[in-house]
C-alpha positions in Angstrom: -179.7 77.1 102.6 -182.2 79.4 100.6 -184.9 77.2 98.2 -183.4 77.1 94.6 -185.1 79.0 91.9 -187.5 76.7 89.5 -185.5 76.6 85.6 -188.6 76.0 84.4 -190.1 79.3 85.8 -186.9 80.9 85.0 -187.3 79.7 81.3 -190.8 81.3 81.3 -189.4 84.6 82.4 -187.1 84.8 79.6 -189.5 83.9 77.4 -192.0 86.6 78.5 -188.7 89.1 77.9 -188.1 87.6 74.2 -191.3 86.9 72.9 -192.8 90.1 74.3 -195.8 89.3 76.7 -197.5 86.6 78.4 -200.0 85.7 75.5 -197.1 85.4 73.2 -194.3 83.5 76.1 -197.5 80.7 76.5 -197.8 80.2 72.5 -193.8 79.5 72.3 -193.7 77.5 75.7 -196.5 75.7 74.4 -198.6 76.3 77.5 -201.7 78.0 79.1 -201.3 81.6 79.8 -202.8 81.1 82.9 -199.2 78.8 83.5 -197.3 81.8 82.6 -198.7 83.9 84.9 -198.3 81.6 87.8 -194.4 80.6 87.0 -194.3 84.7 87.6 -196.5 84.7 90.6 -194.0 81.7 92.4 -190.9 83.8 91.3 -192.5 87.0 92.8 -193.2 85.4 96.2 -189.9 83.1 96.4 -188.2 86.7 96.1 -190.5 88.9 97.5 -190.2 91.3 95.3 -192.1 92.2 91.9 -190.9 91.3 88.5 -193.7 92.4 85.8 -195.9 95.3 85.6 -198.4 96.1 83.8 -197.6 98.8 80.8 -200.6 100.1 79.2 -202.0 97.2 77.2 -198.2 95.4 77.9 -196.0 94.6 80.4 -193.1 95.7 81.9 -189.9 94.5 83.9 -189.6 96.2 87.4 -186.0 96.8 88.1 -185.7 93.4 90.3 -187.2 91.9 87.5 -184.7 93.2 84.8 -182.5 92.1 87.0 -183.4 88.6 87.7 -183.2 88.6 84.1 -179.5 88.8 83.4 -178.9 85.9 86.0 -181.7 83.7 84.4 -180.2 84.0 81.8 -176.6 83.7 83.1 -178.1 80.0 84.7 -180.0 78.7 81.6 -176.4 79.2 79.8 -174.5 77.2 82.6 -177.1 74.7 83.0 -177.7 74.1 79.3 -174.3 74.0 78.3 -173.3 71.3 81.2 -176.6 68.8 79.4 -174.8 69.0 76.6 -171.3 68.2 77.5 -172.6 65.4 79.9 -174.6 64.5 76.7 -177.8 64.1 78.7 -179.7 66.3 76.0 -180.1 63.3 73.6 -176.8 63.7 71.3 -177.8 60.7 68.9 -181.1 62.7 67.8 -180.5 65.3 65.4 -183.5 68.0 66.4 -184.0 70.5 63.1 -186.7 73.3 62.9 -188.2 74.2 59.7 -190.6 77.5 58.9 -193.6 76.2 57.0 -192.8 78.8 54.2 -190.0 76.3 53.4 -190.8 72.9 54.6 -191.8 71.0 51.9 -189.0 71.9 49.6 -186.1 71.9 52.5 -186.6 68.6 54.6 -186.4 66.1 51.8 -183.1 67.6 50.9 -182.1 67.9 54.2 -183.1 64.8 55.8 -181.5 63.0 53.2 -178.3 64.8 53.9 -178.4 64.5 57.0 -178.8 60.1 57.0 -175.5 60.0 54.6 -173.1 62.1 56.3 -174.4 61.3 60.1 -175.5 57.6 59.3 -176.5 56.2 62.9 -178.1 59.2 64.4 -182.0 59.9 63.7 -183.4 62.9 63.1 -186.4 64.7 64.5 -188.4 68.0 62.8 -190.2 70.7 64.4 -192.2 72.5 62.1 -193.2 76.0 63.7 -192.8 80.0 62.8 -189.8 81.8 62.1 -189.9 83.3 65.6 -190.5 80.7 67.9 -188.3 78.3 65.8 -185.2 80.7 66.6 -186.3 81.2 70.5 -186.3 77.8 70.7 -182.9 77.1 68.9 -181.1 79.9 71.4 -182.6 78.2 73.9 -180.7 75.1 72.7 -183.5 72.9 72.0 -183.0 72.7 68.7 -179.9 71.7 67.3 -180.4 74.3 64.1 -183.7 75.5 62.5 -184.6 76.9 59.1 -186.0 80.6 59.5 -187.2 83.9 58.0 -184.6 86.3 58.3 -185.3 88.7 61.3 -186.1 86.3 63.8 -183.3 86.2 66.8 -180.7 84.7 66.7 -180.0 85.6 63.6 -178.7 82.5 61.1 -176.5 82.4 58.3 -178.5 83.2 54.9 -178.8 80.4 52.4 -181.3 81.8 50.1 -183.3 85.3 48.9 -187.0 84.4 48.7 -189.1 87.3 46.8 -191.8 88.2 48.7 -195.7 88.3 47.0 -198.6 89.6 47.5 -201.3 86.8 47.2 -205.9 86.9 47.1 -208.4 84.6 46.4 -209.3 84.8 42.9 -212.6 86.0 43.6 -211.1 88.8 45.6 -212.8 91.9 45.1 -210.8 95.1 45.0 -211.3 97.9 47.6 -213.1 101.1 46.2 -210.7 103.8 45.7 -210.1 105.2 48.9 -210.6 102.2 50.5 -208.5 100.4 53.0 -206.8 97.1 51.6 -207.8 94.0 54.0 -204.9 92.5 55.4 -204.3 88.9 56.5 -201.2 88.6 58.8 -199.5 86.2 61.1 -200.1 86.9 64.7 -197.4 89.2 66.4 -194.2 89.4 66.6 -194.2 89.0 62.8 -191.5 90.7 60.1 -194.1 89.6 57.4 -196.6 91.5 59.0 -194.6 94.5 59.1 -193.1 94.9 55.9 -196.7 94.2 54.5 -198.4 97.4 56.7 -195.2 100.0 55.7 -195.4 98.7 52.2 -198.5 99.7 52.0 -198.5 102.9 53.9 -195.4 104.1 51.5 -197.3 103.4 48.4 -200.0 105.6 50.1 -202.6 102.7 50.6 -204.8 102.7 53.7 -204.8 99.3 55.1 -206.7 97.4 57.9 -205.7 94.0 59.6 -208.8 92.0 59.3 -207.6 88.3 60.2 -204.5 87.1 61.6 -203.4 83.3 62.3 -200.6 81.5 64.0 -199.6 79.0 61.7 -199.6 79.7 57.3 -202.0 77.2 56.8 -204.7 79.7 59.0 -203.5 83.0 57.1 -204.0 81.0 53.5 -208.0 79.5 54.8 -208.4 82.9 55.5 -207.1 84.7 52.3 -208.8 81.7 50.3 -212.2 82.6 51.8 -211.6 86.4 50.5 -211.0 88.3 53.5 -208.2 90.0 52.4 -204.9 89.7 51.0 -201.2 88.5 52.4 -197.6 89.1 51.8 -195.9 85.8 51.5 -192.9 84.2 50.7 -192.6 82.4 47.0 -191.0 79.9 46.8 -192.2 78.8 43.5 -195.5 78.7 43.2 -198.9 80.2 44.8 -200.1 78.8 47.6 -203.7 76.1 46.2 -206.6 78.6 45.8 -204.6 81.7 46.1 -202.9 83.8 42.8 -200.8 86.5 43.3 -202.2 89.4 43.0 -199.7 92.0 40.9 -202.1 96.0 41.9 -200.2 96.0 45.3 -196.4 97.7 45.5 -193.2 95.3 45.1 -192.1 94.4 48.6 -188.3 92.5 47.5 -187.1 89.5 49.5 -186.6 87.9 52.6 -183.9 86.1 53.5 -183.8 82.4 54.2 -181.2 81.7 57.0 -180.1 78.5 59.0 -180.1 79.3 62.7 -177.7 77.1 64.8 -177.6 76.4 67.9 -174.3 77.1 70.1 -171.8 74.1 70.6 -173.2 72.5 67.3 -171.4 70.2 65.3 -169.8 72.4 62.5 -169.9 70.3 60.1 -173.6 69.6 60.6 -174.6 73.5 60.4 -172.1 73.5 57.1 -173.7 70.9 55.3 -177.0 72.2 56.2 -176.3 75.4 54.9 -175.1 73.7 51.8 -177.4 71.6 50.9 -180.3 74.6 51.2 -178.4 77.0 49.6 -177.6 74.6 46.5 -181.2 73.6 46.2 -182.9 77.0 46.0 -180.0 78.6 43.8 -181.3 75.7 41.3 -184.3 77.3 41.6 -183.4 80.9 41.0 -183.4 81.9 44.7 -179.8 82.5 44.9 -178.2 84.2 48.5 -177.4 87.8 48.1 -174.1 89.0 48.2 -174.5 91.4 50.9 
């Protein structure tokens, strides 16, 4: 009988594939990239055959690679799926993600919630990014997650957050003609983006100068005046920072709850609920699109 193929290594594959590159599949897995690239290395000599590539600055899937992909991916469903019907995964632990845009106005609401319509179960939080918050919950280690819109898989939207720019009050303007420092989450980032095309539509020149994987790093770094950020609001400015009205209106961003699949319904209903109904009282209400 041929040696089985390692889940874990297979779960490292995929994450290479979604998050898009080592660097990145280490920083969701939570591990060295040094592990990443040896999970690869093990899967390339148990099949004698290479996987990854190197792409200019990226990577690249070979065709056995690409391959490989659709079963891992075919596997991790099975295998996942069976934990949870043979309830191995933990089913008296309700696991919820939360972005940190959102955190400390959500989980109150939520956690409360949760203890009088699931009384005997306790609950667990994982605050994180948008994008490895979703990875994670398709992943089915989380049993639904609170995330920017435009991470994968996509969630059902609760609420419309407008989106600000935000400086140091000290900051000091660029000259005309100068580029506009920008402080950005590290990549893959929607935030990020819409910040740069805003920008570049308005006709602004604009520079990344500091980037940070977490929102407490990208506000130290805007509160030191190194530049300025595009942010969610959801209510008020971030301490130290004011918004800062010179820079083009970029709209909102949707809030969405991401569920995992096979969740209790009425769990990922009465999450939705209860965010929705909170920032609605606040003047965030979900657009009708």
């Amino acid at each position: 009988m041929p040696d089985p193929l390692d889940l874990v290594h297979l779960r490292t594959l995929l994450a290479i594939a979604d998050c898009g590159g080592f660097h990145r599949a280490a920083a969701a897995l939570r591990v060295s990239q040094s592990t990443v690239s040896q999970h690869v290395r093990l899967l390339e000599r148990r099949l004698k055959e290479p996987l990854v590539e190197r792409a200019g600055r990226g990577v690249r899937f070979t065709a056995h690679g690409e391959a490989l992909l659709v079963e891992a991916r075919r596997i991790l469903a099975v295998h996942d799926e069976s934990l949870r019907r043979l309830e191995v995964a933990g089913e008296r632990v309700i696991v919820v993600g939360c972005t940190e845009h959102a955190a400390d106005k959500v989980l109150p609401q939520l956690l409360d919630a949760i203890r009088r319509g699931f009384p005997g179960r306790s609950v667990r939080f994982r605050i994180d990014r948008s994008t490895q918050l979703a990875h994670v919950v398709g992943r089915g280690g989380l049993d639904l997650a609170v995330v920017l819109a435009g991470a994968e898989p996509a969630g059902t939207t609760v609420a419309e957050l407008p989106l600000c720019w935000y400086a140091a009050p000290q900051f000091a303007l660029p000259a005309d003609g100068s580029a506009w420092p920008v402080v950005a989450f590290e990549e893959p980032c929607g935030l990020r983006r819409r910040a740069l095309e805003a920008l570049e539509q308005a006709g602004e020149a604009s520079e990344i100068v500091a980037e940070a994987t977490s929102l407490d790093g990208v506000v130290a770094a805007v509160r030191a005046g190194l530049g300025v950020a595009l942010l969610p609001s959801t209510g008020r400015a971030p301490a130290g920072l004011v918004p800062l009205r010179r820079l083009p209106a970029v709209g909102t961003v949707g809030l969405q709850v991401a569920a995992r699949r096979g969740i209790d319904r009425e769990l990922e209903r009465m999450a939705c609920e209860v965010i929705e109904g909170f920032f609605a009282s606040h003047g965030h209400l979900r657009s009708a699109a």
